[in-house]
C-alpha positions as CSV (number, residue, x, y, z in Angstrom):
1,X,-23.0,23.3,26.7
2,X,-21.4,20.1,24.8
3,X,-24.3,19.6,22.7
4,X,-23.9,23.6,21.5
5,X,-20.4,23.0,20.9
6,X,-20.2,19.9,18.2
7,X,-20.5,22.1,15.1
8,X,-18.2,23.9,16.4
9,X,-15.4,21.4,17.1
10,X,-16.4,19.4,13.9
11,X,-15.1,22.7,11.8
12,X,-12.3,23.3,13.7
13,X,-11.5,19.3,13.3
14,X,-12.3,19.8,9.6
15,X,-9.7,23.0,8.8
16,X,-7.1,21.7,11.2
17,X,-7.2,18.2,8.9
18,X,-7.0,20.1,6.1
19,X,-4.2,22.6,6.9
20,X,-2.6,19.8,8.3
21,X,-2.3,17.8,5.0
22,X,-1.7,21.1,2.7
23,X,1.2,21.3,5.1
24,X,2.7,17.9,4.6
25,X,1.9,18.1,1.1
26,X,3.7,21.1,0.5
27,X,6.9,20.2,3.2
28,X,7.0,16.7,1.3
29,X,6.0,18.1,-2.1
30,X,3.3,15.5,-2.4
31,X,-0.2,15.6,-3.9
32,X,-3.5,14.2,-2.7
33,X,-5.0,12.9,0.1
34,X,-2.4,12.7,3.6
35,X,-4.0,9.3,4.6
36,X,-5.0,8.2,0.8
37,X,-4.0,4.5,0.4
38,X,-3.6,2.8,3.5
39,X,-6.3,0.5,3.0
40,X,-6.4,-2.6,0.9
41,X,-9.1,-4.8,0.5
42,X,-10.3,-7.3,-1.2
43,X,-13.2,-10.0,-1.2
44,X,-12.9,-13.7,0.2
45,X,-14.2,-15.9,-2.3
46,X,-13.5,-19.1,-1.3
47,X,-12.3,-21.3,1.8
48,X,-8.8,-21.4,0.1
49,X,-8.5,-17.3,0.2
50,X,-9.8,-17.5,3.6
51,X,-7.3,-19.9,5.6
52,X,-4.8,-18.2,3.1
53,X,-5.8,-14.7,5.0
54,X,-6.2,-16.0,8.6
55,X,-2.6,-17.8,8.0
56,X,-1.6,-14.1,6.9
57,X,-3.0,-12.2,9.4
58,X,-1.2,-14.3,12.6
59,X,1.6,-14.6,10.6
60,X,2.1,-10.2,10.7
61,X,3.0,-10.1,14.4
62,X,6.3,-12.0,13.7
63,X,6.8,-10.1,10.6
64,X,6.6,-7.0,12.1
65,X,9.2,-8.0,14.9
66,X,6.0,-8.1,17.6
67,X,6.7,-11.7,18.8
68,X,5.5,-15.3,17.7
69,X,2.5,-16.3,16.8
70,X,2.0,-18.2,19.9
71,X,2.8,-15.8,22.3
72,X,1.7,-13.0,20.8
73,X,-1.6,-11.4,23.0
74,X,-3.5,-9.2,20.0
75,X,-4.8,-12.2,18.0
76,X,-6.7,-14.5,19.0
77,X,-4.9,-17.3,18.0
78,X,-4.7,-19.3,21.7
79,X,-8.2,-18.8,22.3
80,X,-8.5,-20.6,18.3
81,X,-6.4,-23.5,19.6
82,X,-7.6,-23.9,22.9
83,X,-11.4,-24.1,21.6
84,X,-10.7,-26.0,18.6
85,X,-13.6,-27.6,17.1
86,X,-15.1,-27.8,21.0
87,X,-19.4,-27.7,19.9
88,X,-18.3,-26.3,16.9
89,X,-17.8,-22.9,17.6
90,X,-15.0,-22.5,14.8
91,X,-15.2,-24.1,11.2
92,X,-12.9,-26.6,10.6
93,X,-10.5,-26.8,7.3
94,X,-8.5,-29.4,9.0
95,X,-9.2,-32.5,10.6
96,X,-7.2,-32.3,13.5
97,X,-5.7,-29.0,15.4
98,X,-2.1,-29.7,14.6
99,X,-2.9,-29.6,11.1
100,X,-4.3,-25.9,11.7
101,X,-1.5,-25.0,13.8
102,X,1.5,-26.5,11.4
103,X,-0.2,-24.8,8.0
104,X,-0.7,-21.4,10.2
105,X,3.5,-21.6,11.3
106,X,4.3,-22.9,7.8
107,X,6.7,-20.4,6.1
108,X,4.8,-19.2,2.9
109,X,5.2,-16.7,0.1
110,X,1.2,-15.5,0.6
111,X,1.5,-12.2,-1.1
112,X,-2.0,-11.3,-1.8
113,X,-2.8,-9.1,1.1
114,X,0.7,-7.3,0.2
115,X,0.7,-4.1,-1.3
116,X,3.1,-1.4,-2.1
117,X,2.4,2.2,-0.6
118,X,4.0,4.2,-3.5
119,X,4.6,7.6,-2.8
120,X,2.5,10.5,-4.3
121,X,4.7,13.1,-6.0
122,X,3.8,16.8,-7.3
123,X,4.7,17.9,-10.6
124,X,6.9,20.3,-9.9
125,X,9.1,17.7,-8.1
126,X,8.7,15.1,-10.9
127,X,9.2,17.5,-13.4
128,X,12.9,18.5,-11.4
129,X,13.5,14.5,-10.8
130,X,13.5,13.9,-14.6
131,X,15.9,16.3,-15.9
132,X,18.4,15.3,-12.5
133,X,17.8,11.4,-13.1
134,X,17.8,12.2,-17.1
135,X,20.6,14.8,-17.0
136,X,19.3,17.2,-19.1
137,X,18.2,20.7,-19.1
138,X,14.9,20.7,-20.8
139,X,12.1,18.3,-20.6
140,X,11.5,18.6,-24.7
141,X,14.6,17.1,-25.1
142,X,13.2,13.7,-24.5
143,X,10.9,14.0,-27.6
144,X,14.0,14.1,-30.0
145,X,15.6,10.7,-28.4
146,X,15.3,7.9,-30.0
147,X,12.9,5.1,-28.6
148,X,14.9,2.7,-27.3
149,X,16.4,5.3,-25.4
150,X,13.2,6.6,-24.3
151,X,12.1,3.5,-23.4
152,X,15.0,2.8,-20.7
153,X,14.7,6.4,-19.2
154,X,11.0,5.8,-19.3
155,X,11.7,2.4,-17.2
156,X,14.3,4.6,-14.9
157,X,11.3,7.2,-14.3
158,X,8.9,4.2,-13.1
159,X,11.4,2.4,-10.8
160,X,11.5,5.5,-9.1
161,X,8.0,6.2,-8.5
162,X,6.6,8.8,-11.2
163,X,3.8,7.6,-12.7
164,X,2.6,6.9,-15.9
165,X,0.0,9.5,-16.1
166,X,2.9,11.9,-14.3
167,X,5.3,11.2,-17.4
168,X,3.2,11.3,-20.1
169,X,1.6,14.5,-18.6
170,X,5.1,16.3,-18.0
171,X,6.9,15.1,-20.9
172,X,3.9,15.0,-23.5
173,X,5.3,11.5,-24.6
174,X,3.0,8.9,-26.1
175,X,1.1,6.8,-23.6
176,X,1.7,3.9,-25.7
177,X,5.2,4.4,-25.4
178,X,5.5,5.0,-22.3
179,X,2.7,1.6,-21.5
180,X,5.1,-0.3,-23.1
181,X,8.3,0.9,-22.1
């Protein structure tokens, strides 16, 4: 009976996704994917990258409000301390355990696993954000400023989260312009 049922439950997983995020995307007036984004990755190169991830990674826990590095239970940071270097089972950076332990507490300004999530706007909502932030009443206004003046409601556009593409599409100013604005 199961085995008869998995197409089945795959489509009705498969609309209710979908209905789920046109939902979203229409209450929130967003566009794209619901989940798009909330992955970031990118490659390990060296040992430098590496401690400078694993110093990153136990240091989210107290970031996040979750508890200390030492005492938090999700990593496995004690087991690291308690079997450090014992028949080699972990590779060693540092000569001696403290070392590991002091760089891993160290306060740092690591920001290469950081990312922004920047939201996702339609159109239509840009396209009403401009003229509010802008006040004005029409969109083709903008063509007849001049471009300093573009420029700085150009930078006021970006710090709120319209993209380039967005602007340039809406407003039909230069890309250049708005690149270097």
């Amino acid at each position: 009976m199961i085995g008869n049922a998995t197409p089945y439950i795959s489509k009705f997983m498969q609309k209710l996704n979908t209905s789920f995020a046109r939902y979203i995307n229409l209450k929130y007036e967003r566009t794209g994917h619901l989940f798009q984004g909330r992955f970031l990755s990118s490659p390990i190169e060296n040992d430098r990258k590496f401690i400078s991830v694993t110093r990153y990674i136990f240091q989210n826990p107290p970031k996040a409000g979750l508890g200390d590095i030492d005492s938090y239970i999700w990593t496995n940071f004690q087991a690291i301390i308690k079997n450090y270097n014992a028949d080699n089972k972990y590779p060693s950076f540092f000569a001696h355990k403290n070392d590991f332990i002091e760089f891993i507490k160290a306060p740092n300004n690591d920001t290469e696993m950081e990312y922004e999530n920047k939201p996702h706007f339609c159109d239509s909502h840009c396209y009403r954000l401009i003229k509010k932030l802008l006040k004005i009443h029409k969109i083709t206004e903008l063509k007849k400023c001049k471009t300093d003046i573009l420029k700085n409601y150009i930078k006021t556009l970006k710090t709120y989260g319209i993209s380039q593409n967005q602007i340039a599409r809406i407003t039909g100013i230069n890309r250049k312009i708005i690149k270097t604005a």
